[in-house]
C-alpha positions as CSV (number, residue, x, y, z in Angstrom):
1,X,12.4,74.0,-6.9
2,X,15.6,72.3,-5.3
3,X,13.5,71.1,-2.3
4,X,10.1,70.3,-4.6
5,X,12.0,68.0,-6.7
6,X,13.9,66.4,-3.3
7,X,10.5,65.5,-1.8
8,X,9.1,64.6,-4.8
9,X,11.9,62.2,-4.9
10,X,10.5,60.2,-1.9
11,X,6.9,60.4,-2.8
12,X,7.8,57.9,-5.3
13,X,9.7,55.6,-3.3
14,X,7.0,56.1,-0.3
15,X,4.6,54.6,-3.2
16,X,6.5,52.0,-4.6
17,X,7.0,50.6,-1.0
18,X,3.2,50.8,-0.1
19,X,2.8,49.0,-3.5
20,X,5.4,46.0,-2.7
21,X,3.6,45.4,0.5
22,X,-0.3,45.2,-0.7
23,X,0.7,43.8,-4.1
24,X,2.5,40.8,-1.8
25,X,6.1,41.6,-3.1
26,X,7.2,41.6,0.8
27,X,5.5,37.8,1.3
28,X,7.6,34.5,0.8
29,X,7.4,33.0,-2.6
30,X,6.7,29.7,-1.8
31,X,4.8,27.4,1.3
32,X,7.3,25.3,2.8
33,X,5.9,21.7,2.3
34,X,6.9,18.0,2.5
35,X,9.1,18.1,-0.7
36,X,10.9,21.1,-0.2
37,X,14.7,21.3,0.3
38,X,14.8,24.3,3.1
39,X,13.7,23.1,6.9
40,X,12.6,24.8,9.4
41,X,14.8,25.5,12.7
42,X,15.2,22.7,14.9
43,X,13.8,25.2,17.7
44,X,10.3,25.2,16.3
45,X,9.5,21.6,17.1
46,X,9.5,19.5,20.4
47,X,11.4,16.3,19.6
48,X,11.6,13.7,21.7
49,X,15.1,12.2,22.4
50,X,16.5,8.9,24.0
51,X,20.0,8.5,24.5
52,X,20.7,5.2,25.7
53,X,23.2,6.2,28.2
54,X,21.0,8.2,30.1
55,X,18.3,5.6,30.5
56,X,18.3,2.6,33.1
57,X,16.1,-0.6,32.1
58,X,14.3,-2.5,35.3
59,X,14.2,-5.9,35.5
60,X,11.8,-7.5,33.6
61,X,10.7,-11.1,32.8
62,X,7.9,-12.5,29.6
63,X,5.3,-11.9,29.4
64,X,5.2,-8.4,31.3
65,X,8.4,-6.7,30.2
66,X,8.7,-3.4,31.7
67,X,8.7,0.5,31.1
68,X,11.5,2.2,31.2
69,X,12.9,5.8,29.6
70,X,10.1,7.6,29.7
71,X,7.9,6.5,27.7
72,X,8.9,3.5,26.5
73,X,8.0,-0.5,27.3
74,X,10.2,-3.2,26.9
75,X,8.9,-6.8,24.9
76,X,10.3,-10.2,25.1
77,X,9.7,-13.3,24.2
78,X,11.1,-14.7,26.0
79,X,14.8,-14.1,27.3
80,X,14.7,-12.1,30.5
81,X,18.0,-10.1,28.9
82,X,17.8,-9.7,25.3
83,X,17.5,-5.9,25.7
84,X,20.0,-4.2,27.7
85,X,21.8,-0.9,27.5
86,X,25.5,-1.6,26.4
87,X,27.3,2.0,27.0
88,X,25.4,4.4,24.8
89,X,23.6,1.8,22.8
90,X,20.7,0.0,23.0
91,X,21.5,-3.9,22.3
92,X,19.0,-6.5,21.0
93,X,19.5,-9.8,21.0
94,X,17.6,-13.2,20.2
95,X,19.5,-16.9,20.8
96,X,16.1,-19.6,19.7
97,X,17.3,-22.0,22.0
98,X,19.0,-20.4,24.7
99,X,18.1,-19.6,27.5
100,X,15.0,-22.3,27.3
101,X,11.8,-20.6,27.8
102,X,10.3,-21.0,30.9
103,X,7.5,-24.4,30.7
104,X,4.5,-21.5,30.7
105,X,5.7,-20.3,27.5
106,X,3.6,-19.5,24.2
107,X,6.4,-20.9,22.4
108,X,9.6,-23.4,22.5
109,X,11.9,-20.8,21.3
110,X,12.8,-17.4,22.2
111,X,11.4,-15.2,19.2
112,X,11.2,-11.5,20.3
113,X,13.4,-8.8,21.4
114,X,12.1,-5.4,21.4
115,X,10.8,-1.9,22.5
116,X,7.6,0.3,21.8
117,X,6.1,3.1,22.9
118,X,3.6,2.8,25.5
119,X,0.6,2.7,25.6
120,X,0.5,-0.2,24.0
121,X,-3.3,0.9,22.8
122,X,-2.1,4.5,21.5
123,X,-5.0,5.0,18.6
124,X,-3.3,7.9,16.8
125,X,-6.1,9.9,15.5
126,X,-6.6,10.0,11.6
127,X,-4.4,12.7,10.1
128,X,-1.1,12.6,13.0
129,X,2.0,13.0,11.6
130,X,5.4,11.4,12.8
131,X,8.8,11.7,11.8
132,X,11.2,8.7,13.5
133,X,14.8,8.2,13.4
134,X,17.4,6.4,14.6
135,X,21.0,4.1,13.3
136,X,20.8,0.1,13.6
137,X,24.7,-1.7,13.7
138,X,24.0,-5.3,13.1
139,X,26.9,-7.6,15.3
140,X,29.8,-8.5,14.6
141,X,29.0,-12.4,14.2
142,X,25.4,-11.2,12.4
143,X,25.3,-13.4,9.8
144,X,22.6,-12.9,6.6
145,X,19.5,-15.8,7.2
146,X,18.5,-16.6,4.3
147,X,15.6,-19.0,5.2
148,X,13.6,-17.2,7.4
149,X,12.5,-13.2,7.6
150,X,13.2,-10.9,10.4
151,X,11.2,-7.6,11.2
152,X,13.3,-5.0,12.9
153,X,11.0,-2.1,12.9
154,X,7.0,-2.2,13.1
155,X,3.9,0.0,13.5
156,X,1.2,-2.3,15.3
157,X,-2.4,-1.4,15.7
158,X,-2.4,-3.4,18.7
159,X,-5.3,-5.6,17.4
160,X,-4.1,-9.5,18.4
161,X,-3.6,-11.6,15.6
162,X,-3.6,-8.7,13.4
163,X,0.2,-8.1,10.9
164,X,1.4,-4.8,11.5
165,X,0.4,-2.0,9.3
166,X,3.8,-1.3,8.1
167,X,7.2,-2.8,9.0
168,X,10.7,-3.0,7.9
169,X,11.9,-6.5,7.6
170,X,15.3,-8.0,6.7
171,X,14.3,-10.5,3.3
172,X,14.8,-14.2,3.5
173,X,15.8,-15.5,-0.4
174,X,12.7,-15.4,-2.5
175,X,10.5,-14.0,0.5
176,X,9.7,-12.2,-1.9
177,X,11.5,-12.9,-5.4
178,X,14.2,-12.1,-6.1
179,X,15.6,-11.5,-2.8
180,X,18.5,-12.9,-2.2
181,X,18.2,-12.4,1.3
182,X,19.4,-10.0,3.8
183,X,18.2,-7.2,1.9
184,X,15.5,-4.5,3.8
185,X,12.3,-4.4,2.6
186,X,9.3,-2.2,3.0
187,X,6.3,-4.5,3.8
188,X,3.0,-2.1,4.0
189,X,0.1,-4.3,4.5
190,X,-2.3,-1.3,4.9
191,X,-1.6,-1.3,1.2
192,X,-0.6,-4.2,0.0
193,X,2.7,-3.2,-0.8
194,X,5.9,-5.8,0.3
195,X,8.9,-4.0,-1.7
196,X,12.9,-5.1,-1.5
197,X,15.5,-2.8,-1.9
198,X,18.8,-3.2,-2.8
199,X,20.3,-2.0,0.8
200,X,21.8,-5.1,2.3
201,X,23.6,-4.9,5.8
202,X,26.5,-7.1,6.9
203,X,28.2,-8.0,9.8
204,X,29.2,-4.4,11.8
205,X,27.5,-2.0,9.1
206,X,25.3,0.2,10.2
207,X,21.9,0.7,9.0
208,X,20.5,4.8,9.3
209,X,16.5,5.1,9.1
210,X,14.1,8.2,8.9
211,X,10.2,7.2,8.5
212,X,8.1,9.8,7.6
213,X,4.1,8.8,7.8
214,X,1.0,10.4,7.9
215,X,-1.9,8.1,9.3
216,X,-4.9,7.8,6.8
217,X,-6.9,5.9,4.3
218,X,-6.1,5.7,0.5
219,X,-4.3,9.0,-0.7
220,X,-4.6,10.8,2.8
221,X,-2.3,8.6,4.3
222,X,2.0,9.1,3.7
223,X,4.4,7.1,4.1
224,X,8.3,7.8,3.3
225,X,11.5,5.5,3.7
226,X,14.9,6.4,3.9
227,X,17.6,3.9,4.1
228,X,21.4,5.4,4.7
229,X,20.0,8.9,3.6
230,X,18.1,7.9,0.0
231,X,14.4,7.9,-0.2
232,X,13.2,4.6,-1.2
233,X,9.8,4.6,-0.3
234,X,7.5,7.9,-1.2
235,X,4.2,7.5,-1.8
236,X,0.5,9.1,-0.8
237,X,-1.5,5.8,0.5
238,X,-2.9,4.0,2.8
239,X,-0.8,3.5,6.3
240,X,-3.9,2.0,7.9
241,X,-6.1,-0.4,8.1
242,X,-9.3,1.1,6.9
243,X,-11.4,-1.8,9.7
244,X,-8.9,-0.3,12.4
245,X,-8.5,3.2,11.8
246,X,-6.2,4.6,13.7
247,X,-1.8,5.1,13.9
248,X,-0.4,2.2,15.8
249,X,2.3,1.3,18.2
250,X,5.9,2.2,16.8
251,X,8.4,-0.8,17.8
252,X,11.8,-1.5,17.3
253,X,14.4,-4.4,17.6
254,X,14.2,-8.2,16.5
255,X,11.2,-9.9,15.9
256,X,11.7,-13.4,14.3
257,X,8.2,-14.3,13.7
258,X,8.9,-17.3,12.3
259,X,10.6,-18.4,15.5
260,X,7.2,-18.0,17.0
261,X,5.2,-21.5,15.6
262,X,8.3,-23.5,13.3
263,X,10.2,-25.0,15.0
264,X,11.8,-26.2,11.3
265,X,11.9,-23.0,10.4
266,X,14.7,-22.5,13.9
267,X,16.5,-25.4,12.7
268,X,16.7,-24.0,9.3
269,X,18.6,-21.4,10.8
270,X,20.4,-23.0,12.9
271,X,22.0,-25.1,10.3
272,X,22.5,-21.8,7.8
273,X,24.9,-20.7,11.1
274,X,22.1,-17.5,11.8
275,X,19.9,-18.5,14.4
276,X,21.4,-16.3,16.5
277,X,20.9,-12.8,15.9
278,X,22.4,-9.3,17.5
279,X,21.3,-5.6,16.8
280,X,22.2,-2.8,18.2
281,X,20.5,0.8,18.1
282,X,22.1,4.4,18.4
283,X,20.3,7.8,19.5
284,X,16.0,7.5,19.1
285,X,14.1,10.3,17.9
286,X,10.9,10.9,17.5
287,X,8.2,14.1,16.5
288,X,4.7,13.4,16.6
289,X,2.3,16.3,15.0
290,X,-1.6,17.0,14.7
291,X,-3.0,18.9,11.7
292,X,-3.6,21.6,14.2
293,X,0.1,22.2,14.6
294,X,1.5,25.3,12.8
295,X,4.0,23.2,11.3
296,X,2.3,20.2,10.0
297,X,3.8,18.5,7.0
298,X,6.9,20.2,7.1
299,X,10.3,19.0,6.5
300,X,11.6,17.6,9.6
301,X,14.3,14.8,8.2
302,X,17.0,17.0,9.8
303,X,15.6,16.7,13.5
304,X,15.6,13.0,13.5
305,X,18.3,12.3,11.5
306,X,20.9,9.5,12.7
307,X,24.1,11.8,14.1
């Protein structure tokens, strides 16, 4: 009877096992999604990385610029050196006046500074996911503009003539009310949106980003800010334009549009003592995902974090 009761014993526990596994007791709880706290290790994803001090940048001249890092392109207008590599950061810098364009120039005034990923064309498919991040340090004699607007991040469809889909752009006063300039704003045309937030860099802060977007049309589209680690922007709409639908080109650096066609609006600058502007940017990362991925929509914030 001793050894009846002893097997007996485990019979039950045999049973109660088989019952945790096809009852799902042995399964996770929950799907990780977009909104959930836990992420998934760094391991499972390929991100890219570009550390400035391991990148060289050829010579370059407007209006070809020149790729460099891998997958990268530099974009001027029009200063032959207003991105360079200063140690392990990657320095941006736009003087309207100086050095004079050459005579073949679009414009009077140097306006652009930047990078992008090349292609230039790129086309994400509907539905691609990316995750960027990287930390800005405005200069030491950056000084707030409050009569003009200046983008320092874009996504471009790469249509000409066309405003980028979405953008992050440093607020002249009132541009829109009540700015009272200097502050970042989310401008996401795709949707009509143009929003300020109270996050307003000085001279030597530093400025930490993380985008989150999903490309798409009305509700399937995503796109989420975060500015010096709070989430800002959040919401399920449209990232692109529904007559060109496709991700675009992710660029970074100083764009003074304005620059481009007023030349009051360089004087208005000028005279405010912020014509000249300097930015510089840390570590780049970047993830880029297709709904086919096993990990698609997933937290990733801690993989392109700012260090």
């Amino acid at each position: 009877m001793k050894n009846n009761g002893y097997f007996l014993n485990w019979f039950f526990v045999f049973g109660f096992f088989l019952h945790g596994i096809f009852s799902g007791g042995c399964q996770p709880s929950t799907t990780l999604n977009v909104l959930d706290p836990e992420p998934l290790p760094a391991d499972s994803f390929d991100v890219r990385v570009w550390k400035w001090n391991d990148v060289f940048i050829p010579p370059y001249t407007w209006p070809d610029g020149t790729p460099f890092g891998n997958g990268l392109y530099v974009d001027v207008a029009m200063d032959p050196n207003g991105v360079t590599i200063v140690g392990d950061l990657l320095r941006f810098y736009v003087d309207p006046v100086f050095p004079p364009p050459p005579p073949n120039a679009v414009s009077r005034n140097n306006y652009r500074s930047e990078i992008r990923t090349a292609p230039w064309n790129i086309e994400h498919p509907l539905g691609t996911e990316q995750w960027i991040g990287w930390r800005y340090q405005f200069g030491e004699s950056y000084v707030i503009d409050p009569t003009s607007p200046i983008t320092i991040y874009q996504n471009h469809p790469g249509v000409e003539e066309l405003s980028p889909q979405f953008e992050l752009e440093i607020a002249a006063r009132n541009r829109p009310a009540p700015a009272k300039g200097g502050e970042i704003q989310v401008v996401n045309s795709a949707n009509d949106d143009r929003i300020v937030y109270p996050v307003r860099p000085r001279a030597g802060e530093t400025l930490d980003v993380v985008i989150h977007v999903i490309y798409g049309i009305h509700s399937a589209g995503l796109l989420q800010v975060w500015l010096n680690g709070t989430l800002f922007y959040d919401k399920a709409v449209s990232t692109v334009y529904r007559e060109y639908s496709w991700g675009g080109n992710n660029k970074w650096g100083i764009y003074h549009h304005t620059f481009n066609e007023s030349p009051a609006d360089v004087q208005s600058s000028l005279a405010a003592g912020a014509g000249k502007v300097e930015l510089f940017m840390g570590t780049l990362r970047l993830l880029t995902r297709t709904p086919h991925d096993p990990a698609y929509r997933t937290k990733a914030y801690h993989l392109v974090r700012p260090d």
